[in-house]
VOBA-18007 format. One record per residue: x, y, z of N, C-alpha, C in turn; residue in one letter; residue number from 1. Coordinates in pm, whole numbers. Example, Ala and Ser with C-alpha at 12.3 -4.5 7.8 and 13.67 -1.06 7.14 Angstrom:
<nodes>
<<1319, -569, 780>, <1230, -450, 780>, <1320, -330, 780>, "A", 1>
<<1285, -225, 708>, <1367, -106, 714>, <1290, 3, 787>, "S", 2>
</nodes>
This chain:
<nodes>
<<7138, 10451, 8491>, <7199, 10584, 8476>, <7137, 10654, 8356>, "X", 1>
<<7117, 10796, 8372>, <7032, 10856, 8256>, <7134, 10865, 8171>, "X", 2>
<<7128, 10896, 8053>, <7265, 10942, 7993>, <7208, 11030, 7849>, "X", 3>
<<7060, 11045, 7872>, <7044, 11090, 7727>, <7115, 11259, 7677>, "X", 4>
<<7071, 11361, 7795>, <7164, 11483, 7784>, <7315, 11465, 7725>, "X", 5>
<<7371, 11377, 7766>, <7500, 11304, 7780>, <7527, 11277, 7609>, "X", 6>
<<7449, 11228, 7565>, <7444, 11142, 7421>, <7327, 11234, 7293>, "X", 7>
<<7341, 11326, 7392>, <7261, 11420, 7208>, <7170, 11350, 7174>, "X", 8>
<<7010, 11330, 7207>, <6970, 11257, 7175>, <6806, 11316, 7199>, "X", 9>
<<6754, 11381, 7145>, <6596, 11426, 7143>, <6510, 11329, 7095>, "X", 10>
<<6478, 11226, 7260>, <6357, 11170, 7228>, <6224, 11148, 7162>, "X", 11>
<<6215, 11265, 7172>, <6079, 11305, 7094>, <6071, 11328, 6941>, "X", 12>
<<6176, 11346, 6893>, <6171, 11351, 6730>, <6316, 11241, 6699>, "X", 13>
<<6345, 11171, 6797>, <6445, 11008, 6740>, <6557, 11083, 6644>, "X", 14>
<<6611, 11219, 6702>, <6718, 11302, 6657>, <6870, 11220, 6649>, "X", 15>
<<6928, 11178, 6593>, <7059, 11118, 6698>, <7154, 11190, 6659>, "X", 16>
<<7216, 11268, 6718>, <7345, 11323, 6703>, <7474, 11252, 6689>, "X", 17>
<<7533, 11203, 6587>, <7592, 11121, 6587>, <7711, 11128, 6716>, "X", 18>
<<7761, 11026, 6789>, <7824, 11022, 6891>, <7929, 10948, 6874>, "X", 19>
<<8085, 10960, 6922>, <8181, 10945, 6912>, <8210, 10866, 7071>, "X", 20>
<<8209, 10739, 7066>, <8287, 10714, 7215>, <8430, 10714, 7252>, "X", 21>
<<8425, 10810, 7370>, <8556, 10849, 7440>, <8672, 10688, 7392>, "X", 22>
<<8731, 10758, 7426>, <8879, 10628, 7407>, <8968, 10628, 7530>, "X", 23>
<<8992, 10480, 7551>, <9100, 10439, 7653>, <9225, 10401, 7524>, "X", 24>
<<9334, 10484, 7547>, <9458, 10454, 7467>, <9530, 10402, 7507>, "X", 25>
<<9607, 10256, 7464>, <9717, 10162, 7512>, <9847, 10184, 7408>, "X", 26>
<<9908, 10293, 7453>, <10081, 10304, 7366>, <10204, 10223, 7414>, "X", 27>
<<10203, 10105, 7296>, <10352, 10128, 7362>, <10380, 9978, 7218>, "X", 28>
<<10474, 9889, 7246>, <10523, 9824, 7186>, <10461, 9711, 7195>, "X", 29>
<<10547, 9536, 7157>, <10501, 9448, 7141>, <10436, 9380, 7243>, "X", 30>
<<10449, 9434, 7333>, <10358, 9368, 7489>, <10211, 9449, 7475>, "X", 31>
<<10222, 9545, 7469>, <10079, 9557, 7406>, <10023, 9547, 7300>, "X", 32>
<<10085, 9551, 7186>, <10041, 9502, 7109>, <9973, 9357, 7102>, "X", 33>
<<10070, 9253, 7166>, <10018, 9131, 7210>, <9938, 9068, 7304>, "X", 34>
<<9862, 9162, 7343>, <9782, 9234, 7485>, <9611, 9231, 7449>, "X", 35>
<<9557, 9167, 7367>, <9439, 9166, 7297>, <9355, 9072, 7385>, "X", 36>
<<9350, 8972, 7441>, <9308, 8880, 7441>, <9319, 8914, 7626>, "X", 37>
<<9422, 8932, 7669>, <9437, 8920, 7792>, <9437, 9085, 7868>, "X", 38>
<<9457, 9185, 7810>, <9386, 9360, 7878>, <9335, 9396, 7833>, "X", 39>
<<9316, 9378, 7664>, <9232, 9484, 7595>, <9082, 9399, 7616>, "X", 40>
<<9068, 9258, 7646>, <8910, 9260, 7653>, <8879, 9253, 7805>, "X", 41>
<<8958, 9256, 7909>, <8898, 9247, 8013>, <8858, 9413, 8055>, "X", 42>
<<8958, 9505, 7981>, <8910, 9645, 7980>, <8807, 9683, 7941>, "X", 43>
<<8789, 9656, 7788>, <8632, 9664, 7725>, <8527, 9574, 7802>, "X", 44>
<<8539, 9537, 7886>, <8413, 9481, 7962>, <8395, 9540, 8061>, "X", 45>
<<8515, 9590, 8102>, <8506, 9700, 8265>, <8464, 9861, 8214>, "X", 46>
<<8486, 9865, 8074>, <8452, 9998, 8007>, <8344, 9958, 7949>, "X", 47>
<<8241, 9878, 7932>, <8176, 9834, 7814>, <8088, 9927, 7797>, "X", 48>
<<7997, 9990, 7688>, <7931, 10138, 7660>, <7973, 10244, 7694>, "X", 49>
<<8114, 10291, 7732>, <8157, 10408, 7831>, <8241, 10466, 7745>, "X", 50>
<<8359, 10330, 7715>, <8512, 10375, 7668>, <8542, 10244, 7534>, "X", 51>
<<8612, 10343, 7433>, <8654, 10282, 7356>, <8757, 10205, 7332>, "X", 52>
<<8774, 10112, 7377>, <8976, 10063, 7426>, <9068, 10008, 7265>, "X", 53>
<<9130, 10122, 7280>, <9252, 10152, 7124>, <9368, 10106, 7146>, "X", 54>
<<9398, 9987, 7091>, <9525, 9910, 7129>, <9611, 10019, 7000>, "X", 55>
<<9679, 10044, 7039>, <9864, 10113, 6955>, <9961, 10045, 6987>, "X", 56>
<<9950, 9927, 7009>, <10113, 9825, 6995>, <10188, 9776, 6915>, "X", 57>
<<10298, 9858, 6907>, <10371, 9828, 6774>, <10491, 9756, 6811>, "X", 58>
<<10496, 9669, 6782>, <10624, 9541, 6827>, <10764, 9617, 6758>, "X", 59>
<<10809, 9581, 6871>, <10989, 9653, 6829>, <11028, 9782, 6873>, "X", 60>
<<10916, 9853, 6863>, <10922, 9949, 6881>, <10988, 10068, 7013>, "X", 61>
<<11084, 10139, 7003>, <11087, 10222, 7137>, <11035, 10327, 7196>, "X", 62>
<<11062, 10392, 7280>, <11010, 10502, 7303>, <11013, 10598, 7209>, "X", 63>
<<11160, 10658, 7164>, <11157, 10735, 7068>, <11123, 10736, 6935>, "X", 64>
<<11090, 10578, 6913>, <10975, 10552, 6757>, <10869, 10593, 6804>, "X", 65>
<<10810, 10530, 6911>, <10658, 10587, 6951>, <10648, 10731, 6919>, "X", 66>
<<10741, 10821, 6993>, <10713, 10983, 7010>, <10721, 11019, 6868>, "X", 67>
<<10776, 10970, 6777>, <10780, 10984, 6615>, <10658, 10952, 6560>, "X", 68>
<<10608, 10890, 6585>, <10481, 10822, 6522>, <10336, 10916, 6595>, "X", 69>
<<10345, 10937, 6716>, <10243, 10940, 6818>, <10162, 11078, 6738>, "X", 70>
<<10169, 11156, 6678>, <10186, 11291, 6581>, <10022, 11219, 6480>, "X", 71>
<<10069, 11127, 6447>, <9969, 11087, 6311>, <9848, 11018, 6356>, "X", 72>
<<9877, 10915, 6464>, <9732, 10886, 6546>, <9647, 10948, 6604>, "X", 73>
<<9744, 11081, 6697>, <9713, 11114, 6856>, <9672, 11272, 6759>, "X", 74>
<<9630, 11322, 6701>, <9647, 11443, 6615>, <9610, 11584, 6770>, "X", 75>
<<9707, 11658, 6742>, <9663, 11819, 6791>, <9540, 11938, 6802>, "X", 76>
<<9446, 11836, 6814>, <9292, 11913, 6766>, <9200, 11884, 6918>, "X", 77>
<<9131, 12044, 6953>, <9070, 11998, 7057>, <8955, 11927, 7092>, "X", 78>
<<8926, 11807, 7112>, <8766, 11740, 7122>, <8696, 11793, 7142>, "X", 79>
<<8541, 11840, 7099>, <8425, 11896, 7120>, <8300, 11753, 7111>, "X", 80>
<<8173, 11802, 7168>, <8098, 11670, 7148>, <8054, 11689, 7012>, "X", 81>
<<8065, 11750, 6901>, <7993, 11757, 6787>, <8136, 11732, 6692>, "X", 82>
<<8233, 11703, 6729>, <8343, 11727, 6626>, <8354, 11571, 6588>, "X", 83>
<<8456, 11561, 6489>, <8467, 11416, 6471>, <8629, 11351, 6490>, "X", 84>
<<8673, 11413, 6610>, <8764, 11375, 6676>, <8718, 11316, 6828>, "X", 85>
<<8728, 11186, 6842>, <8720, 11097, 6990>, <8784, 11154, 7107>, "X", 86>
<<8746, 11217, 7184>, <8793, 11193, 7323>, <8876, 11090, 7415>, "X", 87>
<<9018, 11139, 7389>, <9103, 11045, 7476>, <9108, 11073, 7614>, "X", 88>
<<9084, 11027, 7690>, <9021, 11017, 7831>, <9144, 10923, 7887>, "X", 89>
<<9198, 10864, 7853>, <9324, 10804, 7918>, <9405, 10698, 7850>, "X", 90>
<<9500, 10720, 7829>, <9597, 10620, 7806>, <9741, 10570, 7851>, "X", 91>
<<9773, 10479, 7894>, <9885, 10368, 7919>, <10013, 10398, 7808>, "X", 92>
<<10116, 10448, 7906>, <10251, 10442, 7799>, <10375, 10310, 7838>, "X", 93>
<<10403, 10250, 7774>, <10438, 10112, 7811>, <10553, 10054, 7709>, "X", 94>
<<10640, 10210, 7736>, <10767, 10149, 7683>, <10924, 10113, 7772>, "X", 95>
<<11003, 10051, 7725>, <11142, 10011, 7755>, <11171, 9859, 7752>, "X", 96>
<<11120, 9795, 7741>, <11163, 9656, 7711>, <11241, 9665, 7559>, "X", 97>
<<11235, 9708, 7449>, <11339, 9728, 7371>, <11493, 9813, 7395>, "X", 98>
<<11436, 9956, 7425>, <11484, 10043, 7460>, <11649, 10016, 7566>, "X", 99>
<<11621, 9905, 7627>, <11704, 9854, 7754>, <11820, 9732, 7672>, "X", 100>
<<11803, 9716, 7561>, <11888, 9644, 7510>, <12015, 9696, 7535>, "X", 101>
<<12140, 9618, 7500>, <12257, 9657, 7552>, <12294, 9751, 7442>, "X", 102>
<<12411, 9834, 7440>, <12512, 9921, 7373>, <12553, 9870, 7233>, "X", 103>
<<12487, 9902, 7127>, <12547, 9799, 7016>, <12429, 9716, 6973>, "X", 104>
<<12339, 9708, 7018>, <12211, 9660, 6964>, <12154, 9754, 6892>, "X", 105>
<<12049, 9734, 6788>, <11994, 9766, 6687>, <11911, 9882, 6775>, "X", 106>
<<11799, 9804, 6892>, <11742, 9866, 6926>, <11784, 9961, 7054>, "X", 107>
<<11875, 9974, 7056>, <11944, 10005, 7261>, <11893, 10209, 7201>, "X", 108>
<<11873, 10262, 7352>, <11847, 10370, 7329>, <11865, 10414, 7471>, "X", 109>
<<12002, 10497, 7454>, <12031, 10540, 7580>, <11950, 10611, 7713>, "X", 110>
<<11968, 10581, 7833>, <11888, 10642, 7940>, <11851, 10726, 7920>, "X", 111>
<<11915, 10873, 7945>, <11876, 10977, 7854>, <11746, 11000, 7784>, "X", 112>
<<11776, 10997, 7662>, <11725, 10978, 7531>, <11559, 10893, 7571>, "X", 113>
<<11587, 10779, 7648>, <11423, 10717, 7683>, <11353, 10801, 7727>, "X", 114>
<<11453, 10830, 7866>, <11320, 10937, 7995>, <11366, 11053, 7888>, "X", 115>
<<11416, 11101, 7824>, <11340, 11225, 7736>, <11193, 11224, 7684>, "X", 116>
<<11199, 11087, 7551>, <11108, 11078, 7490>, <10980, 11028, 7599>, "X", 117>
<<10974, 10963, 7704>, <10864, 10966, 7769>, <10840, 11100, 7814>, "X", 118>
<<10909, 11186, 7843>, <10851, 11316, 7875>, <10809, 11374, 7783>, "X", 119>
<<10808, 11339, 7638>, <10804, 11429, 7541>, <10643, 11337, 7495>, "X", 120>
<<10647, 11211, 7534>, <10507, 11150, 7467>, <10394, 11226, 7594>, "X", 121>
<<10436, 11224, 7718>, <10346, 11249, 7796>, <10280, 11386, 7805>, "X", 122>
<<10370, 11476, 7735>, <10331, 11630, 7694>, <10306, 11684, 7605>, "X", 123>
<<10313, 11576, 7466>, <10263, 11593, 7352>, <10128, 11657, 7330>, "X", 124>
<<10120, 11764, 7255>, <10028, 11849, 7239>, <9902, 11786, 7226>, "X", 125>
<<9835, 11711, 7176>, <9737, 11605, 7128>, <9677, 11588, 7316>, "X", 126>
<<9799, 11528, 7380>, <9759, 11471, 7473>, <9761, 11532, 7592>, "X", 127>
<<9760, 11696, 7571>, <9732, 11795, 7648>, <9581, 11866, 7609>, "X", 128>
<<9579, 11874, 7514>, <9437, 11937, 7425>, <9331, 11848, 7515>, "X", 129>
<<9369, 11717, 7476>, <9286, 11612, 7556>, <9238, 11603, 7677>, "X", 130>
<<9365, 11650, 7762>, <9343, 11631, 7882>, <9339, 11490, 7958>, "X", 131>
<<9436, 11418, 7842>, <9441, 11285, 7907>, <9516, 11231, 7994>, "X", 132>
<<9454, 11116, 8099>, <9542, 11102, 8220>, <9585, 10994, 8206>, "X", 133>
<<9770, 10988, 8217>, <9849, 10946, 8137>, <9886, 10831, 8248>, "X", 134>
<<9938, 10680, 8246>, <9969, 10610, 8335>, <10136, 10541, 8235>, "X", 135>
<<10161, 10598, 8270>, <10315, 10488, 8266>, <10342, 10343, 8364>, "X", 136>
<<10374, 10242, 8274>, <10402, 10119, 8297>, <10596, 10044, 8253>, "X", 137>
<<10624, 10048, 8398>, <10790, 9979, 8366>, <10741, 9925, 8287>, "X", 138>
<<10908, 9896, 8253>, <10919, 9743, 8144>, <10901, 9628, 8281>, "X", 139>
<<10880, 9474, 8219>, <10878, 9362, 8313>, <11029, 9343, 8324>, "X", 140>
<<11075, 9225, 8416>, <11206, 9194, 8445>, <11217, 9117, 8314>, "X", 141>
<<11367, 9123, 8271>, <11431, 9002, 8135>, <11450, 8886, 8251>, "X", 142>
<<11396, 8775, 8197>, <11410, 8658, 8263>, <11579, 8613, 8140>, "X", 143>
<<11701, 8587, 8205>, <11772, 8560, 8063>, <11784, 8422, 8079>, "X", 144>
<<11724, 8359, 8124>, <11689, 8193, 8173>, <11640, 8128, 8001>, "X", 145>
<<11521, 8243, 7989>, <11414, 8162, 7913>, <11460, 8253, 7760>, "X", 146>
<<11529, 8349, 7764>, <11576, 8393, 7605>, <11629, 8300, 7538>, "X", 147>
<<11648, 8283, 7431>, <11673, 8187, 7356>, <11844, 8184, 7370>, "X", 148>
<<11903, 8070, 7308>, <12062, 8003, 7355>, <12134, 8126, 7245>, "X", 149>
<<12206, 8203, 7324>, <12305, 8273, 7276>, <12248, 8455, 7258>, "X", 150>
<<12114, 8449, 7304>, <12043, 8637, 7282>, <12141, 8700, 7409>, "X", 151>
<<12237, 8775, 7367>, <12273, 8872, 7442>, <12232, 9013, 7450>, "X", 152>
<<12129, 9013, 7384>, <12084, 9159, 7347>, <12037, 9229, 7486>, "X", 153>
<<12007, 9154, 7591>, <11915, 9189, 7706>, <11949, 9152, 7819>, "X", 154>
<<12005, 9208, 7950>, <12012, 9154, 8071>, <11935, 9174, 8159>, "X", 155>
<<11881, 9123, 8233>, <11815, 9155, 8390>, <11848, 9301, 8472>, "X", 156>
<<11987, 9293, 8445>, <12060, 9428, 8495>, <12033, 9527, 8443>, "X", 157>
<<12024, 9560, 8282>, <11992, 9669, 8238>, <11868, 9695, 8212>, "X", 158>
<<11806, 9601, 8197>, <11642, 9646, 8202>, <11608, 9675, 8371>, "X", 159>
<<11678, 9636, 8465>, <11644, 9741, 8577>, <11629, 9909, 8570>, "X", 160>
<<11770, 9908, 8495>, <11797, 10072, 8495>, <11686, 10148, 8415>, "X", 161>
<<11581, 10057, 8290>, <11506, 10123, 8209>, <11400, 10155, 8321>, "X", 162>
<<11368, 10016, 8414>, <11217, 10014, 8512>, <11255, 10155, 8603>, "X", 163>
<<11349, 10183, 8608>, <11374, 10265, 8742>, <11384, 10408, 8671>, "X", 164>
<<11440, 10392, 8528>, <11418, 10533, 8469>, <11260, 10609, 8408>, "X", 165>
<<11184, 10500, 8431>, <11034, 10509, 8385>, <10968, 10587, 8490>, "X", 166>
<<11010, 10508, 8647>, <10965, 10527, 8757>, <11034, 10675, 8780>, "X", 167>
<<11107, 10713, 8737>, <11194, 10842, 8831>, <11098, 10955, 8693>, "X", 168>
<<11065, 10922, 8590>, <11039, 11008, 8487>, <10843, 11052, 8531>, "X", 169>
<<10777, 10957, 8551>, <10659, 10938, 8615>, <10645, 11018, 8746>, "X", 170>
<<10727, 11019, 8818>, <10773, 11098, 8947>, <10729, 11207, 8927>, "X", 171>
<<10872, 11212, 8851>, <10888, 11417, 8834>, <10789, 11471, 8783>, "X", 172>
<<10664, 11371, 8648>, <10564, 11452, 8587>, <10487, 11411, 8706>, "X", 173>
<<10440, 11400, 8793>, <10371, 11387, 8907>, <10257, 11296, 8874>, "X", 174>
<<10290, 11176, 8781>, <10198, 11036, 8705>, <10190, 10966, 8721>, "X", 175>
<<10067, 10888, 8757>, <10071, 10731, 8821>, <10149, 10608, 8716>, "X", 176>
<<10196, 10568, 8850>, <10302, 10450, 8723>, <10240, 10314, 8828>, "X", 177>
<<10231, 10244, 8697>, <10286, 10067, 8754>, <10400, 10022, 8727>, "X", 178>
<<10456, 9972, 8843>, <10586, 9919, 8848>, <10566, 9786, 8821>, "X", 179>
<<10575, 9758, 8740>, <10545, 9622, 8692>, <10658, 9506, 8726>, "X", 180>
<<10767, 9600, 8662>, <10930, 9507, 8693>, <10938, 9510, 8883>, "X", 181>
<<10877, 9554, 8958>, <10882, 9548, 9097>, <10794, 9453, 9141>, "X", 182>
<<10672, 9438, 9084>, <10551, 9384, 9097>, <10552, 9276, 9093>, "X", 183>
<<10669, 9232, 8957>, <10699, 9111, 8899>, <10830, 9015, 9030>, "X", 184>
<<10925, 9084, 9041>, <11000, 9072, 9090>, <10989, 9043, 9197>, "X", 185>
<<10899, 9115, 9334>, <10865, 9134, 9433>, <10795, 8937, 9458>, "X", 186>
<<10700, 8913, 9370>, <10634, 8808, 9366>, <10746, 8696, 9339>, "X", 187>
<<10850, 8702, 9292>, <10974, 8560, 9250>, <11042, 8602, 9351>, "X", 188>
<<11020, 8679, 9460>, <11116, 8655, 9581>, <11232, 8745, 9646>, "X", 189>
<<11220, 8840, 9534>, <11382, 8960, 9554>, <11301, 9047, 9680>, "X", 190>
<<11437, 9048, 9743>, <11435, 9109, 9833>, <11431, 9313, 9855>, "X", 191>
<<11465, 9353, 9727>, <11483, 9479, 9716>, <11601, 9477, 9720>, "X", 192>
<<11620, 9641, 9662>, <11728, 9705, 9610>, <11850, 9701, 9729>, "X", 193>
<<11775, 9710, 9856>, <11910, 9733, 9932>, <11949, 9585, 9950>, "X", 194>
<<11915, 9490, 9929>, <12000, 9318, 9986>, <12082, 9368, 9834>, "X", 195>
<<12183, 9251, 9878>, <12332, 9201, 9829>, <12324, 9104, 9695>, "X", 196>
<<12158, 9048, 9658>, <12192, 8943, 9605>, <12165, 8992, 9484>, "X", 197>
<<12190, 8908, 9362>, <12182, 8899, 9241>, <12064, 8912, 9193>, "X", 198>
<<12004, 8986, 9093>, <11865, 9013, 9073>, <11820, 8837, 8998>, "X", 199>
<<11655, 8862, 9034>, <11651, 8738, 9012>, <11583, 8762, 8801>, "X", 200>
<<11595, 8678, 8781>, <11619, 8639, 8616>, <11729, 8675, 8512>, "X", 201>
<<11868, 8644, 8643>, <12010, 8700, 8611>, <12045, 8530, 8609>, "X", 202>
<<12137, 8496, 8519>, <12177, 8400, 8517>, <12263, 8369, 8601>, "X", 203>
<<12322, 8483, 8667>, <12423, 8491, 8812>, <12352, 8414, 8936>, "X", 204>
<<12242, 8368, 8916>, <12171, 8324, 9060>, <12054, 8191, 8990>, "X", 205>
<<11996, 8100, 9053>, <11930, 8025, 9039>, <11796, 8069, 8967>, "X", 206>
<<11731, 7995, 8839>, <11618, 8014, 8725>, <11491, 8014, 8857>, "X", 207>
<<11423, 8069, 8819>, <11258, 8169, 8893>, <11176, 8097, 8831>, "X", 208>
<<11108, 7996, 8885>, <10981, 7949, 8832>, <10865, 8052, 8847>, "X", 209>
<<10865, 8168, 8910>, <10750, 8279, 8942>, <10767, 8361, 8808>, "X", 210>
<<10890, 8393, 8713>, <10902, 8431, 8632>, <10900, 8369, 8483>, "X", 211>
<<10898, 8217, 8534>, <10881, 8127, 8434>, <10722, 8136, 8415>, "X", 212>
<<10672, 8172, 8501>, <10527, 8201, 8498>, <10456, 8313, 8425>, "X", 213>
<<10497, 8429, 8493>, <10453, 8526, 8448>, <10561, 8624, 8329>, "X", 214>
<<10631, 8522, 8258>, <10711, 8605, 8124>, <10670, 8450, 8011>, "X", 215>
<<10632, 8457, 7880>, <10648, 8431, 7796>, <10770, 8319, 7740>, "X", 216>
<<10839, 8426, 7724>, <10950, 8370, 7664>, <11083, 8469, 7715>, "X", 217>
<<11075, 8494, 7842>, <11165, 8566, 7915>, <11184, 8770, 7905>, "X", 218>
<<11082, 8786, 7783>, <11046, 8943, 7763>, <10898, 8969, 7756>, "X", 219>
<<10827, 8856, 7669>, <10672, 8933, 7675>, <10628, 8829, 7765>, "X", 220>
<<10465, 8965, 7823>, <10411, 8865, 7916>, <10328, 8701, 7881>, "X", 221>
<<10319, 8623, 7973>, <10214, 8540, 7950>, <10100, 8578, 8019>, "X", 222>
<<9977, 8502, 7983>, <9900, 8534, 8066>, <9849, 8518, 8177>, "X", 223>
<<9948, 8510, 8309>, <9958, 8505, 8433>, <10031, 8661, 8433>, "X", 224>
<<10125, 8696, 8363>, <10148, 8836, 8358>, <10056, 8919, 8346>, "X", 225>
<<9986, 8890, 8204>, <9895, 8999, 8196>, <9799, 9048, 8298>, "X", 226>
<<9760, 8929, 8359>, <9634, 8945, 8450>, <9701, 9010, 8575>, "X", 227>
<<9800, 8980, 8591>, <9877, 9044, 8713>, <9856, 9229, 8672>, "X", 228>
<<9888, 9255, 8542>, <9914, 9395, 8520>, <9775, 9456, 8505>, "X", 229>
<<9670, 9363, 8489>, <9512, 9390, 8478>, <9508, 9439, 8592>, "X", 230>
<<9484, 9350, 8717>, <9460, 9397, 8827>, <9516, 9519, 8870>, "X", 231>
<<9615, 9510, 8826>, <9707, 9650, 8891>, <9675, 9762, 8877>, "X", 232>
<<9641, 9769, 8713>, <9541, 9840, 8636>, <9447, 9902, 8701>, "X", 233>
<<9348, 9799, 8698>, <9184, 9821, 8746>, <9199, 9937, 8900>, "X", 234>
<<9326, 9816, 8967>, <9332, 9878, 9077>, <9389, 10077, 9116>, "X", 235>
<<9465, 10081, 9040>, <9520, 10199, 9030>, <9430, 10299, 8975>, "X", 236>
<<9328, 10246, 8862>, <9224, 10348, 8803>, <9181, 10409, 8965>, "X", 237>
<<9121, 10256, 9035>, <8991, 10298, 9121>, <9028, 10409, 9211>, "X", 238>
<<9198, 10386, 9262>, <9225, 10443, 9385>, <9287, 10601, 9361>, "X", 239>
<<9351, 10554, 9245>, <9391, 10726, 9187>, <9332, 10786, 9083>, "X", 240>
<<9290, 10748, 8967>, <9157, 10767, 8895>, <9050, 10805, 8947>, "X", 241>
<<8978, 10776, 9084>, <8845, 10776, 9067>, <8751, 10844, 8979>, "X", 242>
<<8766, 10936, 8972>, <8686, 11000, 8865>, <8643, 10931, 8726>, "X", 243>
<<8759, 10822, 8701>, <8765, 10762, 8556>, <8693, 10577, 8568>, "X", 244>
<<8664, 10549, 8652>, <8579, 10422, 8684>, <8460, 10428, 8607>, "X", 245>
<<8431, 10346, 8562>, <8303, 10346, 8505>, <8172, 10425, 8549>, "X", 246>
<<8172, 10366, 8683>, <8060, 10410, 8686>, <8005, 10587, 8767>, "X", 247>
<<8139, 10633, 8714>, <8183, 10796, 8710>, <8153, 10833, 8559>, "X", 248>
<<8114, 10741, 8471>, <8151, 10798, 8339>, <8020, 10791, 8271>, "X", 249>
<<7949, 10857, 8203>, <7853, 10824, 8141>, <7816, 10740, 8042>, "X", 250>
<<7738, 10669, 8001>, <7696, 10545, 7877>, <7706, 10648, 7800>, "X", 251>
<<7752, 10582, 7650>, <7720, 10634, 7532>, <7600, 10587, 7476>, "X", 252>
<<7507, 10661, 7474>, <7355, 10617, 7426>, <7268, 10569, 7524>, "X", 253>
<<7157, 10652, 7543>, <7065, 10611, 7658>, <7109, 10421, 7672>, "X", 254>
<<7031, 10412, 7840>, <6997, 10260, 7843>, <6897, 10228, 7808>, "X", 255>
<<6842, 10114, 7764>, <6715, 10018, 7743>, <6617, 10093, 7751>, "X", 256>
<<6613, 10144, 7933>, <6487, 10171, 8028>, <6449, 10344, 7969>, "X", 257>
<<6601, 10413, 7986>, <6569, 10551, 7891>, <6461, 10548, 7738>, "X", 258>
<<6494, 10470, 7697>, <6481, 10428, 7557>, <6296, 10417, 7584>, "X", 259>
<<6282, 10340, 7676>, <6130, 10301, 7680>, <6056, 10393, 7708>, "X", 260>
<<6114, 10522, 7844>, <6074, 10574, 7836>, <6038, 10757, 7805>, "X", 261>
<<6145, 10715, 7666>, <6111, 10801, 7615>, <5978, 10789, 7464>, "X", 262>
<<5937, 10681, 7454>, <5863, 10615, 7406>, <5897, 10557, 7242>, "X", 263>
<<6026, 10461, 7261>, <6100, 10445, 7161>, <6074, 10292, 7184>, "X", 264>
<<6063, 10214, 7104>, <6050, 10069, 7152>, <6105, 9994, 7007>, "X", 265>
</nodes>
């Protein structure tokens, strides 16, 4: 692929315009944050010379800390190719697993108040200037099997209501979401919303070895999760993204073969 037009770059006098690579942005809390090893490098290899992949995972964190914070990273300035502001080209919002705590928890943050602040991160000025295409990700299911002896902070039940308030908020902005808590769920066996039975990683019904799998320690993923949410990923770029696949996107900095022959060796 040529890419030198692309990359400011006058062969003939070895000009380099200094170049800024675009950014893939990952917002959200301690699942991404803890997300290094198992999305952020299988991304940078599916982006490798294209996209810059910017982990923002701040553990603990909720939605409405994020939208507080999102101001000082994500700044209000429009990208140009000569400026020295990066091009955010897309990023992942990937909150409610705190947020879904019960009534009386430190971190609980009413329905409401969540799908507000996701509407308010997804329209944030920064990330309109940008023009970035925004993917929202449920929270996963609370396995309360594998929380530690006596955490009441979290049920299966109410972190439904966060997955489903993510999904209904994604809707209305007309934004691709992964349903992750469906994805997850779907694979340990639940039948959907309309059967009778007890959601599964409810202590009301028999422990999920499919969730013993793909959760951690009953909230963050392991990495049978992650890779599950990779694929989903990759997959969702290709089919609703297209435009944003790699090989839609230009290299930053000629290749090799450019290089040779522009008579640079």
């Amino acid at each position: 692929m040529t890419s030198i037009d692309t990359c400011h770059i006058d062969p003939t006098t070895r000009d380099f315009d200094p170049k800024l690579y675009p950014q893939f942005l990952l917002f959200g809390d301690s699942i991404t944050q803890g997300s290094h090893s198992d999305l952020v490098a299988p991304l940078s290899s599916y982006y490798i010379r294209r996209l810059d992949i910017l982990n923002r995972g701040f553990g603990g964190y909720t939605a409405p800390m994020g939208l507080a914070i999102l101001p000082h990273f994500f700044p209000a300035t429009m990208p140009s190719p000569h400026s020295s502001i990066p091009h955010v080209r897309l990023m992942t919002v990937f909150f409610g697993a705190n947020d879904a705590c019960h009534p009386g928890q430190p971190q609980h943050v009413p329905l409401v108040t969540y799908k507000h602040a996701l509407r308010q991160i997804a329209s944030h000025e920064g990330v309109r200037l940008h023009a970035a295409k925004v993917i929202f990700i449920t929270p996963p299911p609370v396995d309360e099997y594998q929380l530690w002896d006596g955490d009441q902070s979290r049920s299966a039940d109410n972190t439904a209501l966060y997955a489903a308030a993510c999904r209904d908020v994604a809707a209305c902005l007309s934004l691709p979401c992964i349903d992750l808590w469906s994805m997850f769920m779907t694979k340990a066996g639940w039948k959907g919303p309309g059967s009778d039975e007890k959601l599964i990683g409810s202590r009301k019904r028999e422990r999920s070895q499919v969730l013993d799998e793909l959760l951690d320690d009953g909230l963050h993923l392991s990495s049978q999760g992650y890779s599950v949410l990779w694929d989903e990923l990759k997959a969702l770029i290709e089919s609703e993204l297209p435009s944003e696949v790699p090989e839609r996107l230009p290299m930053v900095y000629p290749s090799w073969t450019d290089m040779l022959s522009s008579g640079t060796k």
